[in-house]
Structure formats: C-alpha cells, structure tokens
C-alpha positions in Angstrom: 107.2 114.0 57.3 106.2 110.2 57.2 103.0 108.8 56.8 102.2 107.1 60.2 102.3 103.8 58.9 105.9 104.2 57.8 106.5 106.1 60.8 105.2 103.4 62.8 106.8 100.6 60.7 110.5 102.3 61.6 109.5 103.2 65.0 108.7 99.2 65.6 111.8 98.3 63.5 114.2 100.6 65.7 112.5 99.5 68.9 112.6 96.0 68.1 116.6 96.2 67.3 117.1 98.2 70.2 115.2 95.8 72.7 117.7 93.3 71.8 120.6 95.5 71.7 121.8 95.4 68.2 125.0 97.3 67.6 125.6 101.0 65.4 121.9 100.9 64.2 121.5 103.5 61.4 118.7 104.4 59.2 119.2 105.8 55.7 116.5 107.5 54.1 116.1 106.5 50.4 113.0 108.0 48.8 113.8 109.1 45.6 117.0 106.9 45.1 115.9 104.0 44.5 112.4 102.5 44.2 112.9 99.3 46.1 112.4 100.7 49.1 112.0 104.2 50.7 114.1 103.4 53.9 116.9 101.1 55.1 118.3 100.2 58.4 121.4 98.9 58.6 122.0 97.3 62.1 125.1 95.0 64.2 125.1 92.2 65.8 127.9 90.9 68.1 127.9 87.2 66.6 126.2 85.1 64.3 124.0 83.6 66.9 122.8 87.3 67.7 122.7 88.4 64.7 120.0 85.2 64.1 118.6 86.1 67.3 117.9 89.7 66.4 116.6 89.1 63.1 114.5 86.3 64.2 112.9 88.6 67.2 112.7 91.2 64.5 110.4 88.8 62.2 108.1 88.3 64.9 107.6 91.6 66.0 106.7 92.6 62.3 104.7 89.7 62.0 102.5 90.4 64.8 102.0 93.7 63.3 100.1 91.8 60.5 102.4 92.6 58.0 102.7 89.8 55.5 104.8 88.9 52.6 107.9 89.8 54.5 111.0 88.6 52.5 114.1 87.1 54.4 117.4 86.2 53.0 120.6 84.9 55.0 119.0 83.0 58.0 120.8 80.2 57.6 124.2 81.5 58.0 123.6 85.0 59.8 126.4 86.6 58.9 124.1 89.5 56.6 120.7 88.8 57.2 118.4 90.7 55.3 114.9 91.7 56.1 112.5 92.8 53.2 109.3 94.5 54.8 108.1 96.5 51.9 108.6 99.8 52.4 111.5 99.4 54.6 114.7 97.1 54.3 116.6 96.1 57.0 120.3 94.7 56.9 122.0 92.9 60.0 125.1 92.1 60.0 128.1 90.8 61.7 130.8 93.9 62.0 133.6 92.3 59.8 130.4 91.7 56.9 129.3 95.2 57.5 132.9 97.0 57.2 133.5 94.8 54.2 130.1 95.6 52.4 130.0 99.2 54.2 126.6 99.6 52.9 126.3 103.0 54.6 129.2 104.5 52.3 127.1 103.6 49.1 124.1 105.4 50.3 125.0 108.1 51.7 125.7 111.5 50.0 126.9 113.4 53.2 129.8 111.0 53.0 133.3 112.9 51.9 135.1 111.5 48.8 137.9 110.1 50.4 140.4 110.4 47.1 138.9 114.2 46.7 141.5 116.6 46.8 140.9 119.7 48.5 
C-alpha cells in the first residue's frame, strides 16, 4: 500500500499524462531496487513537439502541487525528457528513443530471458 502522498503524486502523474494523451504509459515499481527513486513512469509521445508539450504540462501540474526542486533533463531536444520529482521519475520519450533504450526491459523482473532456453 502507498502512502497518500505518493499515491497522490502517481495518481497526478498518470492523470496529467493521460489528459494529454501520452502514448503506452507504464509504471514500474522500484522500492527496494534502487534508492533513487521508489517509482518510475515511463510514458510516449507521438513527436518531439508532444513529447515537449507533455512534459512541459506535466511540470506545471507538479508544480502547482507545490512540489519544488523538481529536476528536468532533455527539454531542449525532447526526444527523452526526463522528469525528476523525488520520489517518482518520469521518462517521456519519443517511440524510436524508447524501443532503443527499452527502459522497461531493464526493470522489469517479470520479463522472460529472451536467450533462455527452455
């Protein structure tokens, strides 16, 4: 169960990529894998212009939350842009970015080895 301020943090997140239809949005749980962060959304966008779009709508919305020190990295270009809001790190990318980087692969364990053999 999440504490209702990281409940509420993910619930704005999802809603706010939703409201402006970002593509396959996923969110990977990460508490005790990593430190950095106890969940990550990964989210599309259908070009660079939505992916800015998305992210910038996404800063706002956080933002009016009162959250602060939020961390942003690839505005410029917004091919990947990633969103740093503490607890919670979201990735937006374009699809060719995301099937290249296939973040979603790394971190998740449900995944099947694909060179297993069975």
């Amino acid at each position: 169960m999440l504490p209702d301020d990281e409940s509420s943090l993910i619930h704005n997140i999802l809603k706010s990529l939703d409201d402006d239809q970002a593509q396959e949005i996923l969110t990977i749980d990460l508490r005790g894998k990593t430190a950095f962060a106890d969940y990550m959304v990964v989210a599309s966008g259908r070009s660079q212009r939505h992916v800015g779009a998305v992210a910038d709508h996404l800063l706002r919305s956080l933002k009016s939350r009162g959250l602060k020190n939020i961390q942003v990295e690839g505005l410029p270009n917004c091919d990947w842009v990633l969103v740093d809001a503490g607890d919670v790190v979201v990735h937006i990318f374009r699809p060719e970015v995301r099937d290249f980087y296939n973040l979603e692969k790394m971190w998740d364990v449900d995944i099947p080895n694909e060179s297993a053999v069975t």
